[in-house]
N, C-alpha and C positions, 0 to 999 in steps of 0.2 A: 073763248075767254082766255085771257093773259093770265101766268102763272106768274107770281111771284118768284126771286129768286130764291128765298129761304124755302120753297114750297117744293124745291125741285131736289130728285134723289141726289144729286151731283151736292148738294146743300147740307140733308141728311146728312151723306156717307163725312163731310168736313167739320160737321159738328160734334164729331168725335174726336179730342185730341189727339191723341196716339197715330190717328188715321190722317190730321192735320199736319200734323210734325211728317211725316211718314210722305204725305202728297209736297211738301216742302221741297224736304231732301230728293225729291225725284227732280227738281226742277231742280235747287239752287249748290246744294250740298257737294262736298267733296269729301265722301265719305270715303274711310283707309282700314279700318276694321272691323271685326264683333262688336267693338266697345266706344268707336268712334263715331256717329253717323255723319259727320262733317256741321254738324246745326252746334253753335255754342252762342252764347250770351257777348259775344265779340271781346272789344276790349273793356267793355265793363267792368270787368272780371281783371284788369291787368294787365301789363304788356307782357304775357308770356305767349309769343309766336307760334310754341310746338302746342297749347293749349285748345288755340283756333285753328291752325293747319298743322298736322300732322308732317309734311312734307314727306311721305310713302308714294304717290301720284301727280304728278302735274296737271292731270287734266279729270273735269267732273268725272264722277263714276256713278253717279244715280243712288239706286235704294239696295243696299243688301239683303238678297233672297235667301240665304243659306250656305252653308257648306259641304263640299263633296263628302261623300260617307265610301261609296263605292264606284265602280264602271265598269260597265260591260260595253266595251268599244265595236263590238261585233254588231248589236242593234242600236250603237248611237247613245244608248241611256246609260241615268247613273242617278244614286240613292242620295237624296238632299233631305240635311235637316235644316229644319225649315228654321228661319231670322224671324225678328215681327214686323220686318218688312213686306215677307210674303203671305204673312196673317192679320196687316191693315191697311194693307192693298191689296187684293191675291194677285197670286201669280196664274195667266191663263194661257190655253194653248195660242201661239202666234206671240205672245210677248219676245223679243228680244232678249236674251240673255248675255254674260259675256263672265267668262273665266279668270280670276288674279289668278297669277298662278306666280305670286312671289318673285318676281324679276322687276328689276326696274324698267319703266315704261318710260322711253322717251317719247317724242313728240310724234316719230312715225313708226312707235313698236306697232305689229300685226297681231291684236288682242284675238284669242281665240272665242268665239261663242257662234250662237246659232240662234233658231226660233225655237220654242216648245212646240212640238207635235200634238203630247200627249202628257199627263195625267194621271200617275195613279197610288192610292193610299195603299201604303207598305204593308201588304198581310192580306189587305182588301185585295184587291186583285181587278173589282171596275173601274171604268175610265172613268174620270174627275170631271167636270167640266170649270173647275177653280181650285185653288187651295184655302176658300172660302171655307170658315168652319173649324178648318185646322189649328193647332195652337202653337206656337214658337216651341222649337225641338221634335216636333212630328216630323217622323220620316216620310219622305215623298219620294216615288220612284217621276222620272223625266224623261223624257224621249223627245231627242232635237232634230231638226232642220237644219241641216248645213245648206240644203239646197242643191246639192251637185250627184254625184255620183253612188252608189254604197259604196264602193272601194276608198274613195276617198272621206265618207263619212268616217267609216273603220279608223282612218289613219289619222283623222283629227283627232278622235275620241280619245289615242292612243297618248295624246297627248296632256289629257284632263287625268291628274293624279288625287288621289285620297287627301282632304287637308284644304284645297283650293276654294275660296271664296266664291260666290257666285252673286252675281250683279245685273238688276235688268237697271 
């Protein structure tokens, strides 16, 4: 038998606003901070430019996950509070991630990020299998994929400072 589209979880999960806005700004959004997601009412609202784009980034940046809290560059992780970006979409292992880290980004900056590994509620200590459940400001520890080396994981991480946005 055919399912309907409203029938199907992918449907569900969109008939929640927050979670609609949310799967938007992954597609369309040039989202530049905590306070920005890049989604406004366009020129509805006005011709004020800095209202609709921010001009922080030239190029999309997806859904804000969170901000760095801490890093331990030694096993690749680091303590994210979570955005309700990664509590109405979670964030899960193998997602994409990628680091602001406050520099201007031209067209061929080399953005730092990895994949999520791993998973896990701050104080808890088990592996996650999402950040499903969590609420916007839970701390989540992260463990990434650079894909290469440890020595070289080490020296990326080394690079991710306290303060730094984080973006799948």
């Amino acid at each position: 038998t055919a399912t309907s589209w409203e029938e199907t979880p992918a449907a569900q999960l969109l008939a929640e606003p927050q979670t609609a806005r949310t799967a938007l700004a992954q597609l369309f959004a040039r989202g530049q901070d905590e306070e920005h997601d890049g989604l406004s009412p366009g020129f509805l609202e006005g011709p004020q430019h800095q209202r609709l784009v921010r001009g922080i980034a030239p190029k999309h940046r997806g859904v804000l996950v969170g901000t760095v809290c801490a890093v331990q560059s030694a096993t690749a992780s680091f303590a994210l509070k979570l955005a309700p970006g990664a509590v109405n979409v979670p964030l899960r292992p193998g997602a994409g991630i990628f680091f602001d880290q406050h520099v201007g980004l031209g067209e061929d900056a080399d953005v730092l990020g990895g994949k999520v590994a791993k998973l896990r509620k701050s104080g808890a200590g088990g592996v996650l299998a999402s950040s499903a459940g969590l609420q916007s400001g839970d701390m989540l520890l992260v463990r990434l994929d650079f894909g290469g080396r440890q020595k070289e994981r080490s020296r990326r991480m080394e690079e991710v400072k306290v303060g730094d946005l984080v973006w799948r």
